[in-house]
VEXGU-311491 format. One line per 4 residues: number of its first residue (from 1); their letters; for each residue z, x, y of N, C-alpha, C. Coordinates in nm, 2 decimals, m for minus. Layout:
<atoms>
NUM> a> Z,X,Y,Z,X,Y,Z,X,Y | ...;
</atoms>
This chain:
<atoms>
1> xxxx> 2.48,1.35,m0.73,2.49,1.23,m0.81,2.38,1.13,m0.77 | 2.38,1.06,m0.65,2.29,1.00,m0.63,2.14,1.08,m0.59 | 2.00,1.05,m0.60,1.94,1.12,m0.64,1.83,1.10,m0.50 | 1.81,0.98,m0.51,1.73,0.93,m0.43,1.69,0.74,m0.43;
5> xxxx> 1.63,0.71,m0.36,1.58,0.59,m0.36,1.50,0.52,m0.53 | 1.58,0.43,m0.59,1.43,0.39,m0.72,1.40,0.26,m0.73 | 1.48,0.16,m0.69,1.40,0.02,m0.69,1.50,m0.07,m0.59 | 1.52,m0.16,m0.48,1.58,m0.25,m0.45,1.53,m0.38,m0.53;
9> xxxx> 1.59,m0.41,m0.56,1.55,m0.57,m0.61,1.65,m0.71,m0.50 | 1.55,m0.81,m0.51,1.60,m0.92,m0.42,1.58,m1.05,m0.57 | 1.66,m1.16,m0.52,1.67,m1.27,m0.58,1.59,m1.35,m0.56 | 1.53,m1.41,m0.60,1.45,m1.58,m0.56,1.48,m1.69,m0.63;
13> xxxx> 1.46,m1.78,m0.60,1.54,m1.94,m0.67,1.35,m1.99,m0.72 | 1.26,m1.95,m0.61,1.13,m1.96,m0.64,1.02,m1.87,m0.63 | 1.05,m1.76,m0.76,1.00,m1.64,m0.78,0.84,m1.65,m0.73 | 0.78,m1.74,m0.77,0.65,m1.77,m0.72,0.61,m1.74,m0.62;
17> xxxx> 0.66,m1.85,m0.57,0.67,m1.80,m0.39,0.72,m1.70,m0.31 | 0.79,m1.64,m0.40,0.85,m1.53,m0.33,0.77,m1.39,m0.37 | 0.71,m1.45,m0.47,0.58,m1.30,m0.51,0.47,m1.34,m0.42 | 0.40,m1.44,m0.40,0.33,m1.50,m0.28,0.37,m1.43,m0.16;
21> xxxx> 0.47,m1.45,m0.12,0.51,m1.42,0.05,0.49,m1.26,0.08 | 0.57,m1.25,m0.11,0.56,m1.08,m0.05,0.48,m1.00,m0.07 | 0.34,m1.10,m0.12,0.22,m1.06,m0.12,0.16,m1.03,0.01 | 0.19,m1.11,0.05,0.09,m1.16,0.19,0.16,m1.04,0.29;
25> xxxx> 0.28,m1.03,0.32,0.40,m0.95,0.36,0.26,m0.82,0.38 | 0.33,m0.76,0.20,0.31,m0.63,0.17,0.14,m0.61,0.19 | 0.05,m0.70,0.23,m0.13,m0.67,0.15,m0.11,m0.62,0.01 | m0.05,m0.60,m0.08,m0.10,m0.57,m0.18,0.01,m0.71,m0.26;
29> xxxx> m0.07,m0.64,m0.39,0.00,m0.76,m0.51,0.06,m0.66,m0.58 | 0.19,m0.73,m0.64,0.26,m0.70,m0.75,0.18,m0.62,m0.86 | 0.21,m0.45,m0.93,0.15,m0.41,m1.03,0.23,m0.44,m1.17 | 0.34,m0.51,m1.10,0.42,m0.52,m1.26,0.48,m0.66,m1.30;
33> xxxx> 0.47,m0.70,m1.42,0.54,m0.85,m1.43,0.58,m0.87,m1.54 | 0.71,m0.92,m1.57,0.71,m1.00,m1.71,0.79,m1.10,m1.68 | 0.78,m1.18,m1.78,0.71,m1.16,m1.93,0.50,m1.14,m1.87 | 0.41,m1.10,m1.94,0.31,m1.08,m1.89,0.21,m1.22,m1.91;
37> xxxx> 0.29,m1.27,m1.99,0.23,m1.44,m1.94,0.29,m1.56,m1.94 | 0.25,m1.64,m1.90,0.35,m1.75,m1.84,0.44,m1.72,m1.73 | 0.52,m1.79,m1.70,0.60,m1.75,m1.54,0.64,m1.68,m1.56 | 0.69,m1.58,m1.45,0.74,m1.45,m1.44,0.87,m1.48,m1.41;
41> xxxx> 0.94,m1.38,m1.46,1.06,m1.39,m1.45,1.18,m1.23,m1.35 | 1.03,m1.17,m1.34,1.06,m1.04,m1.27,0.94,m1.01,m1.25 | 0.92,m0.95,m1.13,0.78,m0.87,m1.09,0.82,m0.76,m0.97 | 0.74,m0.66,m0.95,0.78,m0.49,m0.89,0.59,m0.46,m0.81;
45> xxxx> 0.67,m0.44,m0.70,0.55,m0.39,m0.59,0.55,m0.24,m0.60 | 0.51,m0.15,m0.61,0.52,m0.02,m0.54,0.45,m0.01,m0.41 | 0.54,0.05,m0.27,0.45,0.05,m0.15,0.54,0.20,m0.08 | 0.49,0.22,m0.01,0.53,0.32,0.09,0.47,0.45,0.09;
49> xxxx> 0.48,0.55,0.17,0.44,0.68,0.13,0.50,0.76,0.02 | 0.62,0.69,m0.06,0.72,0.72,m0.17,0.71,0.64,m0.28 | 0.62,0.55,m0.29,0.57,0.46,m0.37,0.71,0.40,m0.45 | 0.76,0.32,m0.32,0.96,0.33,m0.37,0.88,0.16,m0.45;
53> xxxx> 1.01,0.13,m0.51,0.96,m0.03,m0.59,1.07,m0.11,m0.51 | 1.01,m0.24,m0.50,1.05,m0.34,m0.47,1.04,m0.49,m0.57 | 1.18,m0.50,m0.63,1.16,m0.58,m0.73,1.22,m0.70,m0.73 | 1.14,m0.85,m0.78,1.20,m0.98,m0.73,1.19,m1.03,m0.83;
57> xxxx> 1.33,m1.08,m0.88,1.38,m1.14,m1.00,1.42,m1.29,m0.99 | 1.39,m1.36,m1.10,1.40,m1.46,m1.06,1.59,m1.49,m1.09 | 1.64,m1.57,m0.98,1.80,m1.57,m0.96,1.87,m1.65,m1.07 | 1.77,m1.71,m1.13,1.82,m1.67,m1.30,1.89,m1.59,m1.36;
61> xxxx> 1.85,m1.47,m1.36,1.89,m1.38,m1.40,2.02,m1.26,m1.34 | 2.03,m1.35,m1.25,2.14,m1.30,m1.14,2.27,m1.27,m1.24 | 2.33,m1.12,m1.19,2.47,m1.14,m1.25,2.56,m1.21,m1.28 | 2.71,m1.26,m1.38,2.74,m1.34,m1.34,2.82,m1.34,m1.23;
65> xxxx> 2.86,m1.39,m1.13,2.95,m1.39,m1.02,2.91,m1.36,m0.91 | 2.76,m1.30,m0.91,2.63,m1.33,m0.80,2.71,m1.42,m0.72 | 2.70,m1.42,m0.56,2.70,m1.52,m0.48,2.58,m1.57,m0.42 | 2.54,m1.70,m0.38,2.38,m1.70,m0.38,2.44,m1.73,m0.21;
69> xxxx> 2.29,m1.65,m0.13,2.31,m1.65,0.00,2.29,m1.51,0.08 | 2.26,m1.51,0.21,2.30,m1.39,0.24,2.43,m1.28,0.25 | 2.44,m1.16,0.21,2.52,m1.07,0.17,2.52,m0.96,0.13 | 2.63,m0.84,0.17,2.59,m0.72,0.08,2.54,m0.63,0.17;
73> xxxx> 2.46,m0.51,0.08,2.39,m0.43,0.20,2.26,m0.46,0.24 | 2.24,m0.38,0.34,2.08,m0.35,0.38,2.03,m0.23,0.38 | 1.88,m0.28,0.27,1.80,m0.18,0.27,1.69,m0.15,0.38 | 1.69,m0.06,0.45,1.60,m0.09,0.59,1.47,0.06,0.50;
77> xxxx> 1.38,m0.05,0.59,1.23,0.03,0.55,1.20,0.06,0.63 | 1.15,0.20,0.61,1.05,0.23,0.77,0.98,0.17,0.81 | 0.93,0.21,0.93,0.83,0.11,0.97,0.76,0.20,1.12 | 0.64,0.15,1.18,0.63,0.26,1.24,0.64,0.17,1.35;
81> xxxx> 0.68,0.04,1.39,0.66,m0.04,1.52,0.73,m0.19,1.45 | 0.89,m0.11,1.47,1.00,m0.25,1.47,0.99,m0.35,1.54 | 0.92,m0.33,1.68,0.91,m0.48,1.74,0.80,m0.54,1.69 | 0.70,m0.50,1.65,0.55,m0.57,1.58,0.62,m0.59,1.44;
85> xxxx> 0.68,m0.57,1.35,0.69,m0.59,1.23,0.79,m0.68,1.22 | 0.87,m0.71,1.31,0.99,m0.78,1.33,0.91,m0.93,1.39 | 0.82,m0.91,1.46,0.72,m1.05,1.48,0.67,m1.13,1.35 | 0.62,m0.99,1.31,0.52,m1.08,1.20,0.64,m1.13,1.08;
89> xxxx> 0.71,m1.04,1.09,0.86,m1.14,0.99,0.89,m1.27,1.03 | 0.90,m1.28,1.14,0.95,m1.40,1.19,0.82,m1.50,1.19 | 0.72,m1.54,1.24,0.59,m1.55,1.21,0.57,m1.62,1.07 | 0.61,m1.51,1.01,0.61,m1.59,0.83,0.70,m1.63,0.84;
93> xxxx> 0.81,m1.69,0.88,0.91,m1.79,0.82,1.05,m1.72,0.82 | 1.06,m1.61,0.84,1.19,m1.52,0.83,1.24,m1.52,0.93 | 1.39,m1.51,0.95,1.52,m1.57,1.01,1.55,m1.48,1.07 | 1.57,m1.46,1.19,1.66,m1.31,1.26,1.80,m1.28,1.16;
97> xxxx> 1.82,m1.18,1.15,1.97,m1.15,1.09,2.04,m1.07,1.18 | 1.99,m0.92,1.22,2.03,m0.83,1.36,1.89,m0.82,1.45 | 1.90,m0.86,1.53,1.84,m0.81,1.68,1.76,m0.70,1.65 | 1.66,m0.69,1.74,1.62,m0.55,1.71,1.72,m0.45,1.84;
101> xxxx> 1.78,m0.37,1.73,1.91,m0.25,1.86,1.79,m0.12,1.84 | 1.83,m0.08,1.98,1.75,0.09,1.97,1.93,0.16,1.96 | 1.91,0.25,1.84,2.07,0.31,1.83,2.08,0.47,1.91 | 2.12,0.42,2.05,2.15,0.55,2.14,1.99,0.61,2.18;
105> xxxx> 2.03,0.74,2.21,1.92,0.81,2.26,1.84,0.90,2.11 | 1.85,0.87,2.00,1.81,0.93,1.93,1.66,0.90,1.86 | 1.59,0.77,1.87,1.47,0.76,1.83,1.51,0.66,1.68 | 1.61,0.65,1.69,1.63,0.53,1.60,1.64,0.37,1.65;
109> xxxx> 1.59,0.31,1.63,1.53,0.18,1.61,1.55,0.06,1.48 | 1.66,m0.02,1.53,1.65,m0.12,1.37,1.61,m0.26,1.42 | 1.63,m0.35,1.30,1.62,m0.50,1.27,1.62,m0.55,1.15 | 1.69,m0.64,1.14,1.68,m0.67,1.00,1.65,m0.90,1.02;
113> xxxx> 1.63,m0.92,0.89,1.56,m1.05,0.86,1.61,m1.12,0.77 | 1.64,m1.24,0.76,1.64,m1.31,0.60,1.54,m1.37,0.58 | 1.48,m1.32,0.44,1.34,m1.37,0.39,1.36,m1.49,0.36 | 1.24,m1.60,0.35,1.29,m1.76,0.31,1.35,m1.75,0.19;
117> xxxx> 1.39,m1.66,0.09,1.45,m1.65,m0.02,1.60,m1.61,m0.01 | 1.66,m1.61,0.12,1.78,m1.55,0.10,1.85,m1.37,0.15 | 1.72,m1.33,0.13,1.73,m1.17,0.07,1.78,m1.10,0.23 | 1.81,m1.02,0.27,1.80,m0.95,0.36,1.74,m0.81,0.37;
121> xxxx> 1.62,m0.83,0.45,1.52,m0.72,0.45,1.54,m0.64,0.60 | 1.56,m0.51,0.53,1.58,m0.42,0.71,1.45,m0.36,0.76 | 1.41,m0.33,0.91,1.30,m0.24,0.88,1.39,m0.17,0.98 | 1.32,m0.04,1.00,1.37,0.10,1.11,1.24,0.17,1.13;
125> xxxx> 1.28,0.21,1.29,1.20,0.30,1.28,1.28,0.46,1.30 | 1.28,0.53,1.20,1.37,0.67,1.17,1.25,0.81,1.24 | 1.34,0.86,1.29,1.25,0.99,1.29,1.26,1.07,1.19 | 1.42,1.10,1.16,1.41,1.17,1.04,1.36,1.16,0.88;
129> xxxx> 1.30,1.04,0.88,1.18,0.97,0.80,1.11,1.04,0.77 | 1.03,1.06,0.88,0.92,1.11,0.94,0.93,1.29,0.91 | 1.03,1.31,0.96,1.04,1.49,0.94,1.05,1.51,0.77 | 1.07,1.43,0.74,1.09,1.49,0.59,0.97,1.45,0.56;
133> xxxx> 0.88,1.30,0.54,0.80,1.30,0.54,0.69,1.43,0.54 | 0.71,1.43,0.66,0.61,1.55,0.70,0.62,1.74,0.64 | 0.80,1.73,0.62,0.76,1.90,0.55,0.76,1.86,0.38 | 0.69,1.73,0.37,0.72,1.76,0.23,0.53,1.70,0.19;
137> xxx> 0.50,1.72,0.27,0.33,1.73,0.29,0.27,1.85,0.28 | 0.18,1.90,0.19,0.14,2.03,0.21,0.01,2.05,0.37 | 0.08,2.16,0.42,0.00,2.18,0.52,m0.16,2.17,0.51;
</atoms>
C-alpha cells in the first residue's frame, strides 16, 4: 500500500521567508511555484540522493481544523553529521525540539528542530539509509 516517500509539505504564515530560509538551509532554490507569478502560494524543493520534495504552503491554505503550532509527526532526513547539521539549525534561528539521542548501539543517531515557521524538521543519521542507498547504486 504505502509505496514510498513523495512529498512532506510544512506550513508557513510567511511563505516568503520561509522559501528564503529554506533556501539558504537547502543551497539550492525552489524548482517549483505557484501560482508562477505574483506571491506564491506553494513552492517544492527537490533534494536528496531520492530527489524526495519538500513542499511549503502558504498556511492559508491549511486544512480546515489545522492546528497552527508545533505537532504531529516527524519526518527525519538523513543526514551524514547530526551534530553539525543540528548546529547549523540552530544557528539559523531554529528551536531544539529533541536533543540530539544516539539510539542504542546501533549507529542510529537523531534530532529534530522547529523551523522559525512552526514546522518540525528531523534529521538522522541511519545506516540503513545508507545500505539501501548503496545496493541500489550500480556497481
Amino acid at each position: 500500500m504505502l509505496r514510498g516517500f513523495a512529498t512532506v509539505s510544512f506550513w508557513a504564515d510567511d511563505l516568503e521567508a520561509a522559501t528564503k530560509w529554506y533556501t539558504e538551509l537547502l543551497g539550492i532554490d525552489p524548482y517549483f511555484q505557484r501560482p508562477v507569478e505574483g506571491p506564491p502560494a506553494y513552492v517544492e524543493f527537490r533534494l536528496g540522493d531520492y530527489q524526495h520534495e519538500l513542499g511549503l504552503i502558504d498556511r492559508r491554505y491549511a486544512p480546515d481544523g489545522a492546528t497552527p503550532g508545533t505537532g504531529g509527526a516527524v519526518m527525519f532526513w538523513h543526514v551524514d553529521d547530526v551534530s553539525a547539521a543540528l548546529e547549523r539549525l540552530l544557528s539559523m534561528g531554529a528551536k531544539e525540539y529533541e536533543a540530539l539521542t544516539v539510539r542504542g548501539d546501533s549507529g542510529f543517531v537523531t534530532a529534530s528542530v522547529v523551523d522559525p515557521f512552526g514546522n518540525i524538521l528531523g534529521i538522522m543519521y541511519n545506516p540503513h539509509y545508507l545500505e539501501i542507498l548503496g545496493a541500489s547504486r550500480p556497481a
